[in-house]
C-alpha positions as CSV (number, residue, x, y, z in Angstrom):
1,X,0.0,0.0,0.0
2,X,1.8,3.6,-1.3
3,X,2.1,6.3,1.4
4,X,1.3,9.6,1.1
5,X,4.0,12.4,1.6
6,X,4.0,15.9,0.1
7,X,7.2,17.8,-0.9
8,X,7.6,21.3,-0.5
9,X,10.3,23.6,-2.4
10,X,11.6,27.4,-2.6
11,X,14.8,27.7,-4.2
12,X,17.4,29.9,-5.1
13,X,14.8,31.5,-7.7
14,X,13.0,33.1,-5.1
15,X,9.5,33.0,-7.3
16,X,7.5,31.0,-4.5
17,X,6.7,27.9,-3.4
18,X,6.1,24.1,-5.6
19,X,4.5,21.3,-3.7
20,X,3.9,18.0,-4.3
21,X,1.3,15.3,-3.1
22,X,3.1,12.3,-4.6
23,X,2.1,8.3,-3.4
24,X,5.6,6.6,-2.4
25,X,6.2,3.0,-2.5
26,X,9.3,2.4,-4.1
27,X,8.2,4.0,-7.4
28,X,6.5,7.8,-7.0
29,X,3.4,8.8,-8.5
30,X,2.5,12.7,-8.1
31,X,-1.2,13.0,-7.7
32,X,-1.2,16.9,-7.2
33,X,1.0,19.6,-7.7
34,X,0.0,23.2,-6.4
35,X,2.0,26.9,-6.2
36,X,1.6,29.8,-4.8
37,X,4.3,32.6,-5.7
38,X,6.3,34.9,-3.2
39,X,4.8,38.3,-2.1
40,X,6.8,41.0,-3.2
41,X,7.5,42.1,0.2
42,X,8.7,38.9,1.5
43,X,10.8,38.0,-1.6
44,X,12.3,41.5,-1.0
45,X,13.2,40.5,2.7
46,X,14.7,36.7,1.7
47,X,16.6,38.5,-0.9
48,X,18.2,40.8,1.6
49,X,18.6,38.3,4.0
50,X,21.0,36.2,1.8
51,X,23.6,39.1,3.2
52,X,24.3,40.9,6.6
53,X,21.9,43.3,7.9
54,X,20.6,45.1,10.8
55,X,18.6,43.4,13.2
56,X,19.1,39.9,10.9
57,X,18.0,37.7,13.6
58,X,14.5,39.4,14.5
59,X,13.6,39.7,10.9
60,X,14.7,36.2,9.7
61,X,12.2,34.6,12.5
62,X,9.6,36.6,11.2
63,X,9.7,35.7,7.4
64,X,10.3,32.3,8.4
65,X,6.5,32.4,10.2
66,X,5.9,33.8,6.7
67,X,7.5,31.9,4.4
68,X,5.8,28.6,6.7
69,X,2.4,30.6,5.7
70,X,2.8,29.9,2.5
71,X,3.7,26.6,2.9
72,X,0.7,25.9,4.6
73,X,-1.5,27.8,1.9
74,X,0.3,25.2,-1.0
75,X,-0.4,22.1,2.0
76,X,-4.4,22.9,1.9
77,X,-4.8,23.3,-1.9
78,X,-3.2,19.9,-2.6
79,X,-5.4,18.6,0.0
80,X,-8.3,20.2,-1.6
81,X,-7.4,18.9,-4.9
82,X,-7.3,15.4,-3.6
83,X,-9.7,14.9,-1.3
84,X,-6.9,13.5,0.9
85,X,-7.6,14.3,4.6
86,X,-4.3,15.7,6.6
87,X,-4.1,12.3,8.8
88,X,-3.5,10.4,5.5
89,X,-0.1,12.1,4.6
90,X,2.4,10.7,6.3
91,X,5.0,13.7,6.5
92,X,5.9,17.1,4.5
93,X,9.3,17.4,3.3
94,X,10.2,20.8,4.0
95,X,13.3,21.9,2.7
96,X,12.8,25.7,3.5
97,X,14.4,28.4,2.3
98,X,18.6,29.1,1.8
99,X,19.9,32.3,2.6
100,X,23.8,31.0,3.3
101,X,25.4,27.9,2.5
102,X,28.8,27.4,3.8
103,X,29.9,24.3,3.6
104,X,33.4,23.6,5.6
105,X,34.2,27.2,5.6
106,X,35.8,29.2,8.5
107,X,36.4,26.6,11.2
108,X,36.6,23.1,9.2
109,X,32.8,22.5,9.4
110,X,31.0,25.2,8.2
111,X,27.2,25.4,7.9
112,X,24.5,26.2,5.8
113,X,21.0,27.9,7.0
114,X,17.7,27.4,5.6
115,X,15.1,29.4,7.1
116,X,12.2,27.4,8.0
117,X,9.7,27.2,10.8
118,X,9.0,23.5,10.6
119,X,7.2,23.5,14.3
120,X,4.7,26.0,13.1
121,X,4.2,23.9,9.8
122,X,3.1,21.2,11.7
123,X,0.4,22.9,13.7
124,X,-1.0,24.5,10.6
125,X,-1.3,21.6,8.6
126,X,-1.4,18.6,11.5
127,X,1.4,16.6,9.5
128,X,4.0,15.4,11.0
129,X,7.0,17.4,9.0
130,X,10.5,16.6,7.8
131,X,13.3,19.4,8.0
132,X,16.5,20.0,7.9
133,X,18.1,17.9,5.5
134,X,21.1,19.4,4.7
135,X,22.9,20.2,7.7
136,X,23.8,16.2,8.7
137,X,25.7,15.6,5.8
138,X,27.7,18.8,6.8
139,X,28.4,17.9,9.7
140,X,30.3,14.5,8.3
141,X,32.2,16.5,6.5
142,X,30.3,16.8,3.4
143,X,28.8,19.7,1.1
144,X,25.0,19.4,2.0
145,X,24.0,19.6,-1.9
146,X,23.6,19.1,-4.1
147,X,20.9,16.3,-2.2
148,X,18.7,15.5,-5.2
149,X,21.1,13.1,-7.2
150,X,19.6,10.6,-5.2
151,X,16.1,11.0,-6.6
152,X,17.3,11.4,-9.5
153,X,19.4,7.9,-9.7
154,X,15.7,6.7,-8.3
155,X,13.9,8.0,-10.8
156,X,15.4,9.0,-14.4
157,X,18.1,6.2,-14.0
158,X,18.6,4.0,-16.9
159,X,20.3,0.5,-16.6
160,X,23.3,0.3,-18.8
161,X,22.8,4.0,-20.2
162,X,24.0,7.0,-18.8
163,X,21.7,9.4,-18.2
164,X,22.2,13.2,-16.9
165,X,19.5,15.5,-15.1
166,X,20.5,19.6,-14.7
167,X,18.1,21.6,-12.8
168,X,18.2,24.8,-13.4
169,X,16.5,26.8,-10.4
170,X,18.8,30.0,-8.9
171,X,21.7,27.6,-9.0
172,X,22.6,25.0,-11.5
173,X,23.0,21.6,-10.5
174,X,24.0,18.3,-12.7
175,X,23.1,14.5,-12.1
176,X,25.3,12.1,-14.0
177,X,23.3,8.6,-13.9
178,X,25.4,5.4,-14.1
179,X,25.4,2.0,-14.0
180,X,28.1,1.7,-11.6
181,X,27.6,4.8,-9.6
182,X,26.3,8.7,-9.3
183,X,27.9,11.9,-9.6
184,X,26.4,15.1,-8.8
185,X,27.2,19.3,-8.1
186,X,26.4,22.6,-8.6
187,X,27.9,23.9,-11.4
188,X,26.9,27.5,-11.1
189,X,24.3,30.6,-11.7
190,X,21.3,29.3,-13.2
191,X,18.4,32.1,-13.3
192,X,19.8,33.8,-10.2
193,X,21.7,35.9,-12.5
194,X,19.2,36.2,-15.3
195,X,16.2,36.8,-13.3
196,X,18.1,40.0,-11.4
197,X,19.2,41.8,-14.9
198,X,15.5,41.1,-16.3
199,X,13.7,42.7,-13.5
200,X,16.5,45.2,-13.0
201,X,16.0,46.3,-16.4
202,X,12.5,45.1,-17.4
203,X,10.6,45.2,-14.8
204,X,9.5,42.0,-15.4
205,X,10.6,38.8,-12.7
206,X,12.0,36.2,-15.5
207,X,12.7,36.5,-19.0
208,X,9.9,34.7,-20.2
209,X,10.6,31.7,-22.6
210,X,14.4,33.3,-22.6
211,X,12.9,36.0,-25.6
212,X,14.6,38.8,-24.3
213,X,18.0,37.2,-24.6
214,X,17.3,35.9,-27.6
215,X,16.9,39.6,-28.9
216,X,19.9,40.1,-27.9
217,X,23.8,39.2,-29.1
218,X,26.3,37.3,-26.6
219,X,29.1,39.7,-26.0
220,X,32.5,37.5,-26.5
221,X,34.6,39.7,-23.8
222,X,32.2,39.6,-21.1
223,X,31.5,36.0,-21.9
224,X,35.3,35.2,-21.4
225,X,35.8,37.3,-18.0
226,X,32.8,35.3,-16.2
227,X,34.4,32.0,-17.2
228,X,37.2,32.9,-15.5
229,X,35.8,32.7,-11.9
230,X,37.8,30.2,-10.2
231,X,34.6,28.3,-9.0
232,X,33.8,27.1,-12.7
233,X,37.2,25.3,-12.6
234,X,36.8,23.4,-9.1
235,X,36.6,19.6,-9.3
236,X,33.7,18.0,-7.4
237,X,32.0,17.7,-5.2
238,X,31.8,21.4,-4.7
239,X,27.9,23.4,-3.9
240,X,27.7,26.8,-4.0
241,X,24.9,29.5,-3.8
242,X,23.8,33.1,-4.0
243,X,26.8,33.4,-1.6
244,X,28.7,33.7,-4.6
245,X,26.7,34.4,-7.6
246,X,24.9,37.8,-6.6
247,X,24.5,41.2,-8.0
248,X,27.6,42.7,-6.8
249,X,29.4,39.6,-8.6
250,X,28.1,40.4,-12.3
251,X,28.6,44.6,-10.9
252,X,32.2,43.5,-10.6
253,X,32.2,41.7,-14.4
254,X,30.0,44.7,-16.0
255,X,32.6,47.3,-14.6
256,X,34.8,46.9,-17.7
257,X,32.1,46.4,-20.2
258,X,29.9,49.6,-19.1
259,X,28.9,49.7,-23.0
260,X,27.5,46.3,-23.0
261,X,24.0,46.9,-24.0
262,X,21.3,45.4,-21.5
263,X,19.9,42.8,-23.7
264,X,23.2,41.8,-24.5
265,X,24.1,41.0,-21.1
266,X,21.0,39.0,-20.5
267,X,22.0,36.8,-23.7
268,X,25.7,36.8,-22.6
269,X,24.5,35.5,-19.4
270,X,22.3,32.9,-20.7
271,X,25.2,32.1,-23.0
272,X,27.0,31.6,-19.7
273,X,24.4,29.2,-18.4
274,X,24.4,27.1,-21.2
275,X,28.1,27.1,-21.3
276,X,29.4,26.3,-17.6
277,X,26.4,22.8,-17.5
278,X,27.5,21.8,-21.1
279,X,31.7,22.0,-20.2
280,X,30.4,20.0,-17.2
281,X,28.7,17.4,-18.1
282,X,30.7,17.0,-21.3
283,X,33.9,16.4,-18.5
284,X,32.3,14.4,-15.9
285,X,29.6,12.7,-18.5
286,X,31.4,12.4,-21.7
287,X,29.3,8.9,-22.5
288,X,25.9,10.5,-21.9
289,X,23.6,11.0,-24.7
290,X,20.3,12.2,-22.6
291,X,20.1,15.0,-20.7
292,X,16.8,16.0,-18.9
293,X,16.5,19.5,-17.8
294,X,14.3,20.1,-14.8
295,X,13.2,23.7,-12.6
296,X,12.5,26.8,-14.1
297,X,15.6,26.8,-16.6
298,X,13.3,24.0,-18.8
299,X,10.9,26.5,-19.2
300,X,13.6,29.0,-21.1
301,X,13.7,27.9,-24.8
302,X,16.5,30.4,-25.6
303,X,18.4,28.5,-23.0
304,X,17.2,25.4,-24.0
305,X,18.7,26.2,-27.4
306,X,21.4,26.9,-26.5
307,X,22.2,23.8,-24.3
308,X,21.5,21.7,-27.8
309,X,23.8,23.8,-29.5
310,X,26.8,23.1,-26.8
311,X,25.9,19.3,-26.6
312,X,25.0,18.2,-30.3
313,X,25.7,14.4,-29.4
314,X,23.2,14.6,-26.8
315,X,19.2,14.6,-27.1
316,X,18.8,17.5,-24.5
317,X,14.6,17.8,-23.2
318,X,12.4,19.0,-20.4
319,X,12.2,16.0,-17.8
320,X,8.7,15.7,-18.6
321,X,10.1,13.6,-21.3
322,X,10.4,11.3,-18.7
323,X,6.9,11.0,-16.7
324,X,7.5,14.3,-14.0
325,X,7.0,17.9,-15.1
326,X,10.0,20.1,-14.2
327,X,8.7,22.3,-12.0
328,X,8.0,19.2,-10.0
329,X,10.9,17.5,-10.0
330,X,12.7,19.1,-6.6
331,X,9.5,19.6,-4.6
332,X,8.9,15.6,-5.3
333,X,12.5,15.0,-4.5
334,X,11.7,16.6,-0.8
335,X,8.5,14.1,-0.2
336,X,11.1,11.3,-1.5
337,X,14.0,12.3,1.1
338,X,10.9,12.7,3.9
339,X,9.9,9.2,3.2
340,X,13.6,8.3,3.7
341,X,13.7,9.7,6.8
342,X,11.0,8.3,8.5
343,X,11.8,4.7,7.4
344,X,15.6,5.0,8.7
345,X,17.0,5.4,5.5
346,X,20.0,7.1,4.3
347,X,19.5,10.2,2.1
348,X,22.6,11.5,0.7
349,X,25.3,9.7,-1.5
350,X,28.6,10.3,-0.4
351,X,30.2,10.3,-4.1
352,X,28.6,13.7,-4.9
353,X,28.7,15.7,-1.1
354,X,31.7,13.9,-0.3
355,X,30.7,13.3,3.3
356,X,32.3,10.5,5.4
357,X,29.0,8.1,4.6
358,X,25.6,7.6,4.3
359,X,23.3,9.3,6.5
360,X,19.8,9.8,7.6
361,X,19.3,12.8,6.9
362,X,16.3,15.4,8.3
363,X,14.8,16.3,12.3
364,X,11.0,14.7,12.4
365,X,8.9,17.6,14.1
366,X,5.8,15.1,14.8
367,X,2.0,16.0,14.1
């Protein structure tokens, strides 16, 4: 008999909130997907909060009780749209939301921080909830994250063919699929970048379908100084985050190219996209000839494109291709890790954090 867990997901994107009602018994089978996007203000107030502020502590707590708002909104639609009472669902994955991730920095550990309020989650929704996955696999030395190779491997595998999966939220992160084992990292900006200049100079949150870059021309120069950042050259396993990849990092870049023309950048940094995830998994996946592409990235056909263009030997699509829409493929890999956690099982893979094992990963806040 499949249980039922629901998966919850903001990432690096900042647009809002996916969720996921998906059946688990060793396959997955979504039954409902719902979302419900950010408020301006409180996008505003994560964005800031991915840097040092005044009175960071008071105002984190309080967009957390937001933020778990929200999540509670997206709990009671998928409930609605499935009939399913709340004492059928047998936990929410809650992944919350990143504002630092620090993996082994500063004093040999590190950390990473996802704001959540996974208490309150469970008294709005009376499910027992699933938090915290990340910080476990720091703490045995590994990078926290990428943790969705797993799911992947689970789900898009392929016996005796490699397969790749790149999710392109905020961040960019590649799954290379084998027979005899999984690989998996961030490999850098995915819309993080893109969505800033677009709704710095557009007014509009995303480039929609990638047409304003396509307008434009990629500008060779720029192009060459952002592949120079050292991060693009790191071997895995290696995460990174809007730590790195921020506004004041592309200021830095645009400060020699000040005649750049704004649709120009957006293309150049679509071009950049396309560029860093193609050098990747052309290095680390050089038999693969499928690559699904999952998050909001699938969903840009200028970058899309562009990925074809950079890997002509492989049949690059949307992970739909393959049975699960990609804007819910990482809220479904959070019900997946929940249902891990609550049967004892380990969650990470220590070939892509490079932790000292497996783990169970997550704290169980009961219902």
């Amino acid at each position: 008999m499949p249980a039922s867990f629901i998966g919850l997901m903001s990432g690096t994107s900042l647009d809002g909130v996916d969720g996921v009602l998906a059946d688990i018994d060793g396959r997955l089978r979504v039954r409902a997907h719902a979302y419900r996007p950010f408020p301006d203000a409180l996008r505003a107030e994560l964005l800031a909060l991915n840097q040092s502020g005044p009175d960071e502590l008071h105002r984190a707590a309080l967009a957390a009780n937001a933020l778990v708002q929200l999540y509670a909104q997206v709990v009671k639609q998928l409930l609605q749209d499935t009939g399913l009472p709340a004492s059928q669902v047998r936990a929410i994955g809650a992944h919350g939301q990143t504002l630092r991730h620090r993996p082994g920095l500063f004093d040999g550990t590190g950390y990473t921080l996802q704001l959540n309020n996974p208490a309150l989650l469970a008294e709005l929704t009376g499910i027992a909830v699933v938090a915290d996955f990340r910080s476990r696999d720091i703490a045995a030395g590994g990078q926290g994250a990428p943790l969705v190779p797993a799911f992947h491997q689970a789900i898009f595998g392929r016996r005796d063919v490699t397969v790749a999966v790149l999710n392109i939220g905020g961040i960019s992160n590649l799954s290379v699929l084998t027979d005899t084992g999984v690989l998996g990292f961030d490999c850098g900006p995915g819309n993080a970048l893109l969505d800033h200049w677009c709704q710095l100079h557009t007014g509009q949150a995303y480039d929609a379908a990638g047409q304003w870059a396509a307008s434009g021309r990629v500008h060779e120069a720029l192009l060459r100084d952002l592949l120079q950042e050292p991060y693009f050259g790191q071997p895995p396993p290696k995460s990174t985050g809007r730590d790195l990849f921020h506004a004041e990092w592309l200021t830095r870049h645009l400060a020699a190219h000040a005649a750049v023309s704004a649709q120009d950048v957006q293309s150049t940094l679509t071009e950049l996209t396309a560029r860093i995830c193609a050098a990747d998994l052309r290095r680390h996946g050089p038999a693969c000839r499928q690559l699904f592409v999952c998050g909001g990235g699938a969903l840009n056909l200028e970058l899309m494109r562009r990925l074809q263009i950079q890997l002509p030997d492989v049949k690059v699509e949307s992970s739909e291709a393959a049975g699960l829409p990609p804007l819910q493929v990482e809220a479904a890999a959070f019900a997946w890790l929940a249902s891990k956690t609550l049967a004892g099982e380990t969650g990470n893979l220590q070939s892509v954090t490079g932790a000292r094992g497996a783990r169970v990963l997550g704290a169980i806040y009961p219902a």
